[in-house]
NUDO-520486 format. One line per field, with one value per residue: residue in one letter; z negated, x negated, y negated of N, C-alpha, C in turn. Coordinates in nm, 4 decimals. Layout:
REM NUDO-520486
residu <- (a|...);
npz <- (Z|...);
npx <- (X|...);
npy <- (Y|...);
capz <- (Z|...);
capx <- (X|...);
capy <- (Y|...);
cpz <- (Z|...);
cpx <- (X|...);
cpy <- (Y|...);
//
This chain:
REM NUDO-520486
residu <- (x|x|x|x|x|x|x|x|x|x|x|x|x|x|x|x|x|x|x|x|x|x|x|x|x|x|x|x|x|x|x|x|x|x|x|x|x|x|x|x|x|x|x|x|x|x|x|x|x|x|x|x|x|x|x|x|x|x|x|x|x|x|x|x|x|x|x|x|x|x|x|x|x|x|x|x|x|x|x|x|x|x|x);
npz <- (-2.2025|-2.5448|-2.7755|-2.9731|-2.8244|-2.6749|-2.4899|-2.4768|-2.3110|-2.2021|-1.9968|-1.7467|-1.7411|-1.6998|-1.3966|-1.3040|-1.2431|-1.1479|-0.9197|-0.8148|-0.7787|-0.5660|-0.3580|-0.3569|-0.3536|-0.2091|-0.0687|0.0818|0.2730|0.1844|-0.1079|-0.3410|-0.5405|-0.7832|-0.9689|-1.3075|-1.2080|-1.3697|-1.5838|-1.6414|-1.8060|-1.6590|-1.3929|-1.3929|-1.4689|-1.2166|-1.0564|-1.2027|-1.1161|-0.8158|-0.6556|-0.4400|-0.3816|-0.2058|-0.1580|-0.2729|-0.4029|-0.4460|-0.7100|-0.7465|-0.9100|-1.1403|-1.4527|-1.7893|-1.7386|-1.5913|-1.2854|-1.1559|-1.0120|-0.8459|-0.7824|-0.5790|-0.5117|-0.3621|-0.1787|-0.0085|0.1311|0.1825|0.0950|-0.1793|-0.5214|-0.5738|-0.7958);
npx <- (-0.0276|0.0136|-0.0713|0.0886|0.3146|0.3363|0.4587|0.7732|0.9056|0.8843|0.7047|0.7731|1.0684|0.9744|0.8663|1.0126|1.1576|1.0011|0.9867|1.2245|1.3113|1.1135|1.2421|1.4909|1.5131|1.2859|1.3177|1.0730|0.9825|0.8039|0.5890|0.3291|0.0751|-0.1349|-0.3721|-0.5749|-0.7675|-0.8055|-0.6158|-0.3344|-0.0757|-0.0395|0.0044|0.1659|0.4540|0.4745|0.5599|0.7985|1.0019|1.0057|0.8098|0.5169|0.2512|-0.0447|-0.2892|-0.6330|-0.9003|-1.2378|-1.4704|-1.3547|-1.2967|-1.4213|-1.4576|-1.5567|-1.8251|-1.8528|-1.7618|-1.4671|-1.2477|-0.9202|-0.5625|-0.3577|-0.0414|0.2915|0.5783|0.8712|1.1322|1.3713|1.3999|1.3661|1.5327|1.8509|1.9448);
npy <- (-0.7025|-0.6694|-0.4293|-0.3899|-0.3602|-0.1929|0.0848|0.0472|-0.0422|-0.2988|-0.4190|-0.2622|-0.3486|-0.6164|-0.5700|-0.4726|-0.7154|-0.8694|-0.7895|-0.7723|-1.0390|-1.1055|-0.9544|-1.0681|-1.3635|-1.4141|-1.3241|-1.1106|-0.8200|-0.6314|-0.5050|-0.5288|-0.3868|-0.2840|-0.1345|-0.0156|0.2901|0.5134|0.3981|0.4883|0.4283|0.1909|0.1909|0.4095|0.2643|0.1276|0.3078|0.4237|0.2478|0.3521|0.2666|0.3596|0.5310|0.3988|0.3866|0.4806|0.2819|0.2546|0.1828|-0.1686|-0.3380|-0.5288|-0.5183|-0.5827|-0.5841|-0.3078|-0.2130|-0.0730|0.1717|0.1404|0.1727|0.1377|0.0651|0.0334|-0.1082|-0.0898|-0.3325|-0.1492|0.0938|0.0581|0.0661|0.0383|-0.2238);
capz <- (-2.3056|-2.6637|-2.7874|-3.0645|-2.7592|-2.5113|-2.5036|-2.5661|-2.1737|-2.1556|-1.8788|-1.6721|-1.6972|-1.6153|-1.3363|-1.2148|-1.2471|-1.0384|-0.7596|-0.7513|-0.7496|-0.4001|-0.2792|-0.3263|-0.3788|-0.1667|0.1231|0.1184|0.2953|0.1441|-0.2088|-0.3233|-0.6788|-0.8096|-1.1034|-1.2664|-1.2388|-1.5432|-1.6712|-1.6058|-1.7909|-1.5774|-1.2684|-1.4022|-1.4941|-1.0788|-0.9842|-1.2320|-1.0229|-0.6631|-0.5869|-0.3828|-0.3657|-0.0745|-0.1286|-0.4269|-0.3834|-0.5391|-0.7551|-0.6461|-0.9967|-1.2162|-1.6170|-1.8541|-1.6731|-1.5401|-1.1469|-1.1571|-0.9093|-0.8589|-0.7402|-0.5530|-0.4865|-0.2125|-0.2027|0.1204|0.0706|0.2371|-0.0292|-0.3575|-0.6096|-0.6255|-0.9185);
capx <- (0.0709|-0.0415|-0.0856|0.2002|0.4719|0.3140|0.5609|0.8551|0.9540|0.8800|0.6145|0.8690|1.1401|0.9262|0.7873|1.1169|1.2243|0.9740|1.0182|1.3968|1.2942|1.0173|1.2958|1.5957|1.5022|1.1834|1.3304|0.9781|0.9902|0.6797|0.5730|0.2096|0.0522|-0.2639|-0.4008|-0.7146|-0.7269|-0.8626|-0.5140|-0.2203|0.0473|-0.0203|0.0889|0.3032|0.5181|0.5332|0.6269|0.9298|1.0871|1.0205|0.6491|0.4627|0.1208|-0.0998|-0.4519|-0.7563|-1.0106|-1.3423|-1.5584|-1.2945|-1.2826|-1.5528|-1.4225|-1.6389|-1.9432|-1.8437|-1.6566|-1.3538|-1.1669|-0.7960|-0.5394|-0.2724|0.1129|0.3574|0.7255|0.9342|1.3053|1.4934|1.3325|1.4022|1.5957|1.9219|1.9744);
capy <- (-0.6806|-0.6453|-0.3250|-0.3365|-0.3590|-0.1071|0.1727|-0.0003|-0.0759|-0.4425|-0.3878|-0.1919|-0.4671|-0.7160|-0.5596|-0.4891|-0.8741|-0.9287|-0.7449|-0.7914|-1.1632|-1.1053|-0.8913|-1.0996|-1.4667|-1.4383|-1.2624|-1.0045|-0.7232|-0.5286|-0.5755|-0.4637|-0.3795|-0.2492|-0.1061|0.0822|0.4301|0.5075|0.3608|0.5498|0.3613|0.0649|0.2934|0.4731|0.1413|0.1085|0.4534|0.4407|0.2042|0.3303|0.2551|0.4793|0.4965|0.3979|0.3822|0.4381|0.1810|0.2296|-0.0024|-0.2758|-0.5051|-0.5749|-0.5415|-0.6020|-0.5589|-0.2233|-0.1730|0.0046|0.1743|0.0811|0.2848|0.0710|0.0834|-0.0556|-0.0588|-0.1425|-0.3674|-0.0354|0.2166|-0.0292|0.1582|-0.0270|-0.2455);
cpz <- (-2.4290|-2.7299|-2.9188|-2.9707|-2.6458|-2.5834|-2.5180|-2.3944|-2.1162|-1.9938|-1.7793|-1.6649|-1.6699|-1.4707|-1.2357|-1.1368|-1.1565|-0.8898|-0.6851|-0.6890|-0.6036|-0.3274|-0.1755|-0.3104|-0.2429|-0.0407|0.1289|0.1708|0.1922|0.0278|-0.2469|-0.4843|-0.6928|-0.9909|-1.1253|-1.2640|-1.3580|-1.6346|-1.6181|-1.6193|-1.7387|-1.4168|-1.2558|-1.4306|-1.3323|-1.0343|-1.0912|-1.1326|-0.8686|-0.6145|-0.6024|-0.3631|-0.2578|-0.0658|-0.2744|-0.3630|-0.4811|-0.6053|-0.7152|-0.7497|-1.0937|-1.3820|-1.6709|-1.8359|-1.5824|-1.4012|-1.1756|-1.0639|-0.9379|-0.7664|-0.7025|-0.4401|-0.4132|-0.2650|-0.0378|0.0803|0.0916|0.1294|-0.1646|-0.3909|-0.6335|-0.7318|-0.9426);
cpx <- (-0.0030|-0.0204|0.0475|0.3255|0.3988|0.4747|0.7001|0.9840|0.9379|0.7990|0.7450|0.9999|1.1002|0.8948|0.9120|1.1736|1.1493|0.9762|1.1496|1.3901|1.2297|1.1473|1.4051|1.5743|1.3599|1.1887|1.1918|1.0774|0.9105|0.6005|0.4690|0.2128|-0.0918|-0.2918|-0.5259|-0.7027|-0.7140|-0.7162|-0.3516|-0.0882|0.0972|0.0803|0.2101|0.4635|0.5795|0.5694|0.7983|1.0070|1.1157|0.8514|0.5852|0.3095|0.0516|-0.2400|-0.5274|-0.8766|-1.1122|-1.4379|-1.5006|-1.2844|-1.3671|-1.4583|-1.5146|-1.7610|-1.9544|-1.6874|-1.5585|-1.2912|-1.0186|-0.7069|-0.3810|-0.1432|0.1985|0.5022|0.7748|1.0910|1.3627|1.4442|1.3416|1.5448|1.7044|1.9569|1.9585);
cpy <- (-0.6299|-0.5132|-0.2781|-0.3296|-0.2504|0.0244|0.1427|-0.0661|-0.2362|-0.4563|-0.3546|-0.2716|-0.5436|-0.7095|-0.5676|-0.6101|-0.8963|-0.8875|-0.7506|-0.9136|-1.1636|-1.0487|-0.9777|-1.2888|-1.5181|-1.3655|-1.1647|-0.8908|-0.5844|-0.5890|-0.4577|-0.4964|-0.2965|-0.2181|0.0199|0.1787|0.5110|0.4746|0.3798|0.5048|0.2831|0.0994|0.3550|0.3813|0.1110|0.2006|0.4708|0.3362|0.2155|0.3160|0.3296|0.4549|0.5008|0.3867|0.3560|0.3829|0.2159|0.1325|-0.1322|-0.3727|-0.4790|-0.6145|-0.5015|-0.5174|-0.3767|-0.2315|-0.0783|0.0297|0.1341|0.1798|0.1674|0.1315|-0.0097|-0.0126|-0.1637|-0.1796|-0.2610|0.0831|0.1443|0.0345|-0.0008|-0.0923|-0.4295);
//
């Protein structure tokens, strides 16, 4: 997302759309996400809706020539925030 719309909630409805979509359209049970540590709003975008965190991975993706850890999030259909 381009840096003139961060803040602005687009992230956070999208993210939603898609998980309503795995939930409801895609029959999932268990819906997974990831993001760097280092970058909080990315995370914090999945914890407003319900996603819990399950595991920090180290050195797990390679951006611009430097490893990054990642700090990844889960959500289960019976724990999704009605909507």
């Amino acid at each position: 997302m381009g840096r003139p719309f961060w803040g602005q909630g687009y992230a956070t409805e999208a993210a939603q759309m898609v998980v309503k979509f795995g939930f409801k359209e895609l029959d999932l049970n268990f819906i997974n996400a990831a993001a760097m540590s280092r970058n909080p709003a990315s995370y914090k975008v999945m914890q407003k809706f319900g996603m819990k965190p399950i595991d920090n991975t180290p050195k797990q993706i390679l951006k611009a020539g430097v490893y990054e850890d990642l700090v990844h999030y889960g959500l289960v259909k019976s724990d999704a925030i009605a909507g």
